[in-house]
N, C-alpha and C positions, 0 to 999 in steps of 0.2 A: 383718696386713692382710687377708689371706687370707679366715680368721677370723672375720673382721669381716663382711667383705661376704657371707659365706657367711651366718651367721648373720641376715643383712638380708634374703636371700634368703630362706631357710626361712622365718623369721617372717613372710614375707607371702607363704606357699603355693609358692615357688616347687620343682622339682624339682634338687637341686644335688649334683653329687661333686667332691670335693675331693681331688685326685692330691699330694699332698705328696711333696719328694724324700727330706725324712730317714725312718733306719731307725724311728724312732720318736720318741716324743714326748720323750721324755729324753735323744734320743742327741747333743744337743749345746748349748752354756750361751747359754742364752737375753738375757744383757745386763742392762743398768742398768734403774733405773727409767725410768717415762715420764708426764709430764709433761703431761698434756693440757688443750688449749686449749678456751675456753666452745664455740663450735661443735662441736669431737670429741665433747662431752659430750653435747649436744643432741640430735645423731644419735645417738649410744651409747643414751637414753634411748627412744631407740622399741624397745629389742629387750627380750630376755629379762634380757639381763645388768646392766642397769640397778644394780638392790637389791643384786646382789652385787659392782658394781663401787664403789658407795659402802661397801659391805663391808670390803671387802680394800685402800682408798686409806689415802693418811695428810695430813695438812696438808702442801702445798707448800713448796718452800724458800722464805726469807725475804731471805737474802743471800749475796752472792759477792762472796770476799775475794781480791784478787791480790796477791801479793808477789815481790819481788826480794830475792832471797838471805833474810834473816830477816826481813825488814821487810815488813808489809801496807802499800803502797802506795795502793791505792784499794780502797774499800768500798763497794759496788751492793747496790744490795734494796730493797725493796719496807719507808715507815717504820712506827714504831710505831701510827700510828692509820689506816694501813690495815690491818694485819694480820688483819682479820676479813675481808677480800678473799680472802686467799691461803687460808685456811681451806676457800675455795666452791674452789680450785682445785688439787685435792689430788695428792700423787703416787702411781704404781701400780706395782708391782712384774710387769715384763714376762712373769714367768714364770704367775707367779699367775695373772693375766689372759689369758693363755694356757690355762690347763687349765682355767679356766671353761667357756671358750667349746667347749672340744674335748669335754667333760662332755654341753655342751647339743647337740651336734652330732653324738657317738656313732658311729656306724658308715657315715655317710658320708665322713669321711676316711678316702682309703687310702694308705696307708706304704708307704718305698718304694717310690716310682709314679710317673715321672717323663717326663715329656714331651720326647721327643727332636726331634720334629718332626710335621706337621701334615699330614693327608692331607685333601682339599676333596672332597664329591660333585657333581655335576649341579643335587643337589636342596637344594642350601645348608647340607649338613650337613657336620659337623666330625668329623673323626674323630682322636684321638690315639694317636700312635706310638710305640709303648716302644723303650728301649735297645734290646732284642733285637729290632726289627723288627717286631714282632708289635704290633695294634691294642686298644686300650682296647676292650672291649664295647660301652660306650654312645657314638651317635654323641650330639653336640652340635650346639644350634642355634646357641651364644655359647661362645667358649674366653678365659679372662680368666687373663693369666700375671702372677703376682707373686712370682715365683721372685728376685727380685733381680739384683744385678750383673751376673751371669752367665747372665740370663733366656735361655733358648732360642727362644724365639719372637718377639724382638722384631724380628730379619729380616724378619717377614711383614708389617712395619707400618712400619715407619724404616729409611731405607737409611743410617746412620751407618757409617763406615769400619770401628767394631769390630761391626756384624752380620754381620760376614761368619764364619761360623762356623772357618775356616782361620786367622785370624789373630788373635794375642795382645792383649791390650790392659791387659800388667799394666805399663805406666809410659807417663811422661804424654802426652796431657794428661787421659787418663781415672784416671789413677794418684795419688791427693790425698795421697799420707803414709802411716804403719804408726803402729798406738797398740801398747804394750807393754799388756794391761790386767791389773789382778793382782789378786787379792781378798782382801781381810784380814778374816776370820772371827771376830778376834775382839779386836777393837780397844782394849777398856778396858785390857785387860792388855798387849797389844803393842805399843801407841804409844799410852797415851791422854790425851799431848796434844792429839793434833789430834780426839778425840771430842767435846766441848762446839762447838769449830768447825763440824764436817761434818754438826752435829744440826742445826745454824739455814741450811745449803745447802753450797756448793760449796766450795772451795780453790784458787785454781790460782798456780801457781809459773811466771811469764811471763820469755822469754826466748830463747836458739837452742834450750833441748831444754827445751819446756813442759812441766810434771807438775800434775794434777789429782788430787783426793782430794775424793770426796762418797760419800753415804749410797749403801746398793745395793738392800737389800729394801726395801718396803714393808709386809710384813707385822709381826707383834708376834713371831714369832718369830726375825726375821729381823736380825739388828744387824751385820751384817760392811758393811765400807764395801769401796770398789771406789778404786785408785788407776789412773789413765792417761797413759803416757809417748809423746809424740808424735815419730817421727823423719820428716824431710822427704827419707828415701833418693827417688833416682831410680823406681825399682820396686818392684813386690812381692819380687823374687826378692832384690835388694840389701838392702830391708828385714829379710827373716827372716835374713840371711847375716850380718848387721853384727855378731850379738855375737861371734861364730867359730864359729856352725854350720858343719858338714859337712850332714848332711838336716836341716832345720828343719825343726822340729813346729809343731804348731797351737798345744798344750797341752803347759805344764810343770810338776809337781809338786815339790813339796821330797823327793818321794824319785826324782829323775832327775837323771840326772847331767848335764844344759844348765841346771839350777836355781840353780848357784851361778856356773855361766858367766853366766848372764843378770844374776844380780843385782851382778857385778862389773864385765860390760860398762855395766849402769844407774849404779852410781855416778860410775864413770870420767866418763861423760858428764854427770851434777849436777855433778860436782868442776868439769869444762871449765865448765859455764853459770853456776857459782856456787850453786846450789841452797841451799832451808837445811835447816836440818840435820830439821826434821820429815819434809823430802820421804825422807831416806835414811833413817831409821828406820821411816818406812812403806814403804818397800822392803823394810827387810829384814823386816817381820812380815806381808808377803805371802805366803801360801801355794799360790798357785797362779797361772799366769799365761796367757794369751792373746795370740795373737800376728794381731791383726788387720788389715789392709791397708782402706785408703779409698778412696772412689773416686768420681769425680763425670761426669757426662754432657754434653753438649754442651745450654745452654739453650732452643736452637731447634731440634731435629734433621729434617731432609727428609722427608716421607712416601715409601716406596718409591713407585714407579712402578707397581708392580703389589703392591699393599697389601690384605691381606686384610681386607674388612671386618668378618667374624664373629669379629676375634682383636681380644682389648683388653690393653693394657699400662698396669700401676698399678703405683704404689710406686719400690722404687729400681731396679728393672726400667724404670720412666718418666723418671724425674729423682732419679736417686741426686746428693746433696750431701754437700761432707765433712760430719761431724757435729757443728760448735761453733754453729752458730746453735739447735741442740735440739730444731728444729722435723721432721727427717725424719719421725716417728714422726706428728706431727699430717697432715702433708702426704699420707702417706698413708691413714691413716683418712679424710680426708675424700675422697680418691681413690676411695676406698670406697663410700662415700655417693652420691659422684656417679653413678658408674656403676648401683647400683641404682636411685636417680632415673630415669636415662636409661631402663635397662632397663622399669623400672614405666611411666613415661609410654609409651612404644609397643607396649605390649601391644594387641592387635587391628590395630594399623597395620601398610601394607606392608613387608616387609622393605627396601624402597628406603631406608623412612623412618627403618628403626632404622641400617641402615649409617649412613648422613647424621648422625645423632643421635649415632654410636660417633665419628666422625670430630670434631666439633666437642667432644665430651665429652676427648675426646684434648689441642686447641687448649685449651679452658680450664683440665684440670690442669698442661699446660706452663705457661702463662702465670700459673699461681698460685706455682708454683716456681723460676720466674725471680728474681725479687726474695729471697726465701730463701738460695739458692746464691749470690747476691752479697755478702747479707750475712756469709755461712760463709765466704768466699773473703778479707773484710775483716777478720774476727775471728781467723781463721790467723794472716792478715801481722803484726794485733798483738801475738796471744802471742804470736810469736816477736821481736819486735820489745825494742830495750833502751832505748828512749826513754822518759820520764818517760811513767805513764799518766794520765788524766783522763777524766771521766765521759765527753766526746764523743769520748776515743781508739777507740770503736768503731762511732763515725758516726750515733748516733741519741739520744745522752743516754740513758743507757740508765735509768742511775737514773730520770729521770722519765718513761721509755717506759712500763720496766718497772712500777711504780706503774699507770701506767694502764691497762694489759692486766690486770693483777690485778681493779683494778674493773673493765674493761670484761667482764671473763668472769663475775663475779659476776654480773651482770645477764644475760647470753648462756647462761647452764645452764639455762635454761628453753625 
C-alpha cells in the first residue's frame, strides 16, 4: 500500500520518506498472490512500475471449486469464451511487487522506523515520534499511516473504542478468525493431485473448519501453492493456543517441534468437519506454516473530536475486512490513488482546503469498503455453513458476477 502511494508520490516530484516498521525487507513472508482489479491497474499504469508489473503477472484464475468431504459440489469461474478476459487480469505475486517498487524507491525507505506517536507544531508541521522518544528529523506537512491492524495513529483521527492505545482488541467484534496458512513448495511431488486443480484457481473445502488450497507465486520460478485453514476461535490469544501451544509462534518449520503438534491438531479437526482426503495430504506436504489472526473494523467509525487533520489513514489501518471477498489488497491500492488525488489537487490551496479534502477523502474510502466487508462477513458464514451450496449461496451469483468483472476490467486497464 505504502508502496504504492509513495511511489505516486515521487513520480509526480513530490518530496517523500517512508518509516517502515519491519527490520527489513525480508524479515517477514509477505502473503499470497494478488489479484488486481481494472481500476488498481489503471492507476498502477501512471507510474514507473507499470512494464514491470506486466513483467512479473501471470493469467488470472479461471475457477473456484468447493467441495464437501470428496465431492466438488459447485464450480464458479469465469467460461470458456471469456477466458481471454481474465488473460487482461492477471495475478501478481505480493512479494515480487514488492521489491520492485522498493528498487525504484531506494533509500527513502527507512527500516526499522516506527511511529509511536505524533507531535503537532503552531506552524502545521508534523513531527514523528520514535519508540524511544526521540523525533524523526524531518518535520511533515502530511503523515499517511498504513501500518495496518495495529496502526498507531489512527487515534488521532477516529475515536473507535480500540484507539485507545491501553486497551486490547484481539477478540471480537474486531477479532474475525485465525487462518493456519502453510506453503507447499513443491507440490508435483507431495500431493499432485490437487496440482492440474490449483493451476486453473482456487480449492476450497466448505464446512465448520474451512480449508483452501491455490496457487502462491506468480513468478516462473515460483510453483509452491499455499494451503489455508480457517478457525473461528474467540481471540487471537485462543486461536494460536488451540493446537496445545504453551508460547505460540508466528512461524513453524518441519524442523520445530509445534510442526507435528500443528499438523495433528489440523487433521483432528478435517477428521471432525469431514474434510477429504486431498485436504490432509496437502497438510501433510506443507513445509512451513503461519499462524495468522483476522480482523475487521467497525464499517462507520466516529471522527474524534479533536482529529488531526494533517494525519491520513489508508489500508487495513482504515477498513481492515476478513479476507474471503479478495478484495483487501484492491481496496487499498485504490486508497492509495485517492489520497494522492487529494494531495495533487490542493497543491497551491489553503491548508483549510487540503484538511477539508483529507476529511472527505476519509468518507469516500470508508464508504467504498462498506459493501466489501459485508460481502467477506457473508462469504465466511457460507464456508463455514453445511447446507447444499449453489451459485447464489454467496448472494451475488457469483458465476455470472464473476464473468462480468472479468470483461468489465478488460476494458477498465486502460
Amino acid at each position: 500500500i505504502w508502496l504504492f502511494l509513495a511511489e505516486l508520490l515521487v513520480n509526480d516530484g513530490w518530496d517523500v520518506e517512508v518509516l517502515e516498521n519491519d527490520e527489513g525487507k525480508d524479515s517477514r513472508e509477505q502473503g499470497t498472490c494478488l489479484d488486481l482489479s481494472g481500476a488498481v491497474q489503471r492507476a498502477l499504469s501512471k507510474t514507473r512500475m507499470w512494464g514491470k508489473y506486466k513483467e512479473i503477472s501471470r493469467e488470472g484464475s479461471a475457477v473456484m471449486r468447493f467441495y464437501q468431504g470428496d465431492k466438488a459440489v459447485l464450480t464458479l469461474g469465469v467460461p470458456w469464451w471469456a477466458r481471454w478476459a481474465i488473460r487482461e487480469s492477471p495475478e501478481t505475486n505480493r512479494k515480487a511487487l514488492r521489491e520492485c517498487f522498493l528498487e525504484l524507491l531506494g533509500d527513502k525507505v527507512h527500516w526499522n522506523c516506527r511511529a509511536a506517536s505524533l507531535h503537532f507544531t503552531d506552524t502545521n508541521k508534523v513531527h514523528v515520534v520514535l519508540p524511544d522518544g526521540s523525533h524523526h528529523p524531518t518535520p511533515f506537512d502530511v503523515v499517511i499511516d498504513a501500518s495496518g491492524i495495529r496502526a498507531a495513529l489512527r487515534h488521532y483521527v477516529f475515536s473507535d473504542p480500540h484507539t485507545d492505545p491501553t486497551q486490547k482488541f484481539d477478540r471480537a467484534p474486531y477479532f474475525a478468525g485465525g487462518l493456519y496458512h502453510g506453503i507447499i513448495p513443491s507440490p508435483e511431488t507431495a500431493c499432485p493431485a490437487v496440482v492440474p486443480l490449483v493451476k486453473e484457481g482456487s480449492m476450497i473445502a466448505v464446512g465448520t473448519f474451512p480449508i483452501s488450497l491455490q496457487r502462491f507465486g506468480a513468478s516462473s520460478d515460483d510453483k509452491s501453492t499455499s494451503i489455508y485453514a480457517f478457525s473461528s476461535a474467540a481471540s487471537e490469544a485462543d486461536f494460536r493456543a488451540a493446537p496445545g501451544f504453551t508460547n505460540p509462534p508466528y512461524e513453524i518449520t518441519a524442523a520445530d517441534p509445534e510442526y507435528a503438534q500443528l499438523r495433528g491438531f489440523l487433521h483432528k479437526k478435517m477428521e471432525d468437519a469431514g474434510t477429504g482426503k486431498m485436504y490432509h495430504e496437502a497438510v501433510d506436504a506443507a513445509e512451513k506454516w503461519y499462524l495468522r489472526g483476522t480482523y475487521c473494523f467497525p464499517e462507520n467509525p466516529e471522527f474524534a473530536k479533536e482529529k488531526k487533520p494533517q494525519v491520513v489513514i489508508i489500508g487495513d489501518a482504515l477498513h481492515a475486512v476478513p479476507p474471503w471477498s479478495g478484495e483487501g489488497g484492491n481496496l487499498a491500492l485504490l486508497d492509495s490513488f485517492d489520497v494522492f488525488t487529494c494531495l495533487r489537487n490542493n497543491v497551491g490551496k489553503p491548508v483549510s482546503a487540503l484538511h477539508a479534502s483529507i476529511e472527505a477523502t476519509h468518507k469516500k474510502m470508508l464508504a467504498r469498503s462498506a459493501p466489501v466487508a459485508s460481502e467477506s462477513h457473508l462469504t465466511q458464514k457460507t464456508l463455514m455453513s453445511t447446507e447444499p451450496l449453489t451459485p447464489y449461496s454467496f448472494g451475488n451469483g457469483s458465476y455470472v458476477v464473476g464473468t462480468f468483472m472479468s470483461i468489465l476490467n478488460y476494458f477498465m486497464r486502460e
